[in-house]
C-alpha positions as CSV (number, residue, x, y, z in Angstrom):
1,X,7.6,-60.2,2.6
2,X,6.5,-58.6,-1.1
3,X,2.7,-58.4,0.6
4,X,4.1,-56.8,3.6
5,X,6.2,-53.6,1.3
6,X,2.7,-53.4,-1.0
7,X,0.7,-53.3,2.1
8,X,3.0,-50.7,3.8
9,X,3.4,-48.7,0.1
10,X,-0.9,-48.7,-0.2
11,X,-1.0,-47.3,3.5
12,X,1.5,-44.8,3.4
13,X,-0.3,-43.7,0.0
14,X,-3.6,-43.5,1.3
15,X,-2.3,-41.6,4.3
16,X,-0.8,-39.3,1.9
17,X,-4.1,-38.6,-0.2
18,X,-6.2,-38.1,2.6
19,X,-3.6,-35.7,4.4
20,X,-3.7,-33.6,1.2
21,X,-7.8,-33.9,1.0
22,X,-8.0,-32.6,4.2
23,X,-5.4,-29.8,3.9
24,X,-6.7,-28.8,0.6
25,X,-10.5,-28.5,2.9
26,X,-9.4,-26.6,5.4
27,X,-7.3,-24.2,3.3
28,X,-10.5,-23.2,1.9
29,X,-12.7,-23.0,5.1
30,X,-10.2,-21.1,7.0
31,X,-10.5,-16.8,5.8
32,X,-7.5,-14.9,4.7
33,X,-6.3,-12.4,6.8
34,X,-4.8,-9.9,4.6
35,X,-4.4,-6.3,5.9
36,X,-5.9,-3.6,4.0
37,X,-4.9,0.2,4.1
38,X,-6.5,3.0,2.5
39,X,-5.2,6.4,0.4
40,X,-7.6,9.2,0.2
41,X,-6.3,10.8,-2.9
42,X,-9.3,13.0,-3.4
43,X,-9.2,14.3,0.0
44,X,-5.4,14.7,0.3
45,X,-5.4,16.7,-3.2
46,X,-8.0,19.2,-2.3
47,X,-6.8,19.6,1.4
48,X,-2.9,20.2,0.3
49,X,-4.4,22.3,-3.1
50,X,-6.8,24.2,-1.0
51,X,-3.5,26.2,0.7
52,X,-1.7,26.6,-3.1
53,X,-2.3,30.1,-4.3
54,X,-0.6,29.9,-8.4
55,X,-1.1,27.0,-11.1
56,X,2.5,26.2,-10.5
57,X,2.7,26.1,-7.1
58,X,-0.6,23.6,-7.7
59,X,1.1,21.7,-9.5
60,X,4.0,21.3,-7.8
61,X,2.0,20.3,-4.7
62,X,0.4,17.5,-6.6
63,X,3.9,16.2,-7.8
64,X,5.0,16.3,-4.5
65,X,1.9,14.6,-3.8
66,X,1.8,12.1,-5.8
67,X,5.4,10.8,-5.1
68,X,4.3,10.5,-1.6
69,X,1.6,8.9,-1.7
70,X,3.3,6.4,-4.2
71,X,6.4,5.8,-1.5
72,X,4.1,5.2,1.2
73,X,2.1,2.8,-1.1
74,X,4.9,0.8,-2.1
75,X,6.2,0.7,1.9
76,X,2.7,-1.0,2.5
77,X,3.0,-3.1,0.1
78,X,5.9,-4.3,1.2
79,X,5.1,-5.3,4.7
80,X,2.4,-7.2,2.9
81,X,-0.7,-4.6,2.4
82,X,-3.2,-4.7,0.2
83,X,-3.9,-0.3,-0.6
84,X,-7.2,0.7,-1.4
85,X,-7.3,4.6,-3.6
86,X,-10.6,5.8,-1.1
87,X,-12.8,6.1,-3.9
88,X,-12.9,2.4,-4.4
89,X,-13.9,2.4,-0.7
90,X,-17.8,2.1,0.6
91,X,-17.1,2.2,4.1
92,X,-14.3,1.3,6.2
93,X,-13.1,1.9,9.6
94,X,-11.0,5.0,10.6
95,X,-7.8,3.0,11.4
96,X,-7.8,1.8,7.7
97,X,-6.9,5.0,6.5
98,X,-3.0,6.2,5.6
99,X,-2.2,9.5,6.8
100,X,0.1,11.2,4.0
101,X,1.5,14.5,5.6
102,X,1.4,17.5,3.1
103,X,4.7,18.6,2.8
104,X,5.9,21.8,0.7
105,X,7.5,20.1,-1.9
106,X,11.4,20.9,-2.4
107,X,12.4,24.0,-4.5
């Protein structure tokens, strides 16, 4: 009867090793799918700047700016998005990039 639990103790470790071996190989042989969204900061800033006619309007535009393109970040980070600044970026396909609407910023 001792032979019979060592036996069954062996197998059920071997079947253990090898179900870990084999999980551990295919982890690495199957690709992450992660999304990935892109900001255009540059182009954003000088689109919404463009339309800004005093240095204080400016830079109110690019506060406002800046605090909504760092909301909309964090929301995409959330749902589990990796966010790209469009800079960093050597080619990607339309859909990849965020559209950040600019918005007068509040008085």
């Amino acid at each position: 009867m001792r032979s019979e639990t060592v036996t069954l103790l062996l197998s059920t470790a071997a079947a253990a090793l090898a179900g870990s071996v084999a999980g551990g190989f295919a982890a690495r042989a199957a690709p992450m799918s992660v999304p990935i969204a892109v900001i255009d900061i540059n182009g954003i800033v000088k689109e919404s700047l463009a339309a800004t006619k005093t240095p204080e309007e400016a830079e109110a535009v690019s506060r406002h700016l800046s605090e909504r393109m760092q909301e909309r970040a964090d929301e995409l980070v959330r749902e589990g998005v990796i966010v790209l600044d469009g800079a960093a970026v050597v080619r990607a396909p339309e859909e990849a990039y965020v559209a950040i609407a600019p918005a007068s910023p509040a008085p």
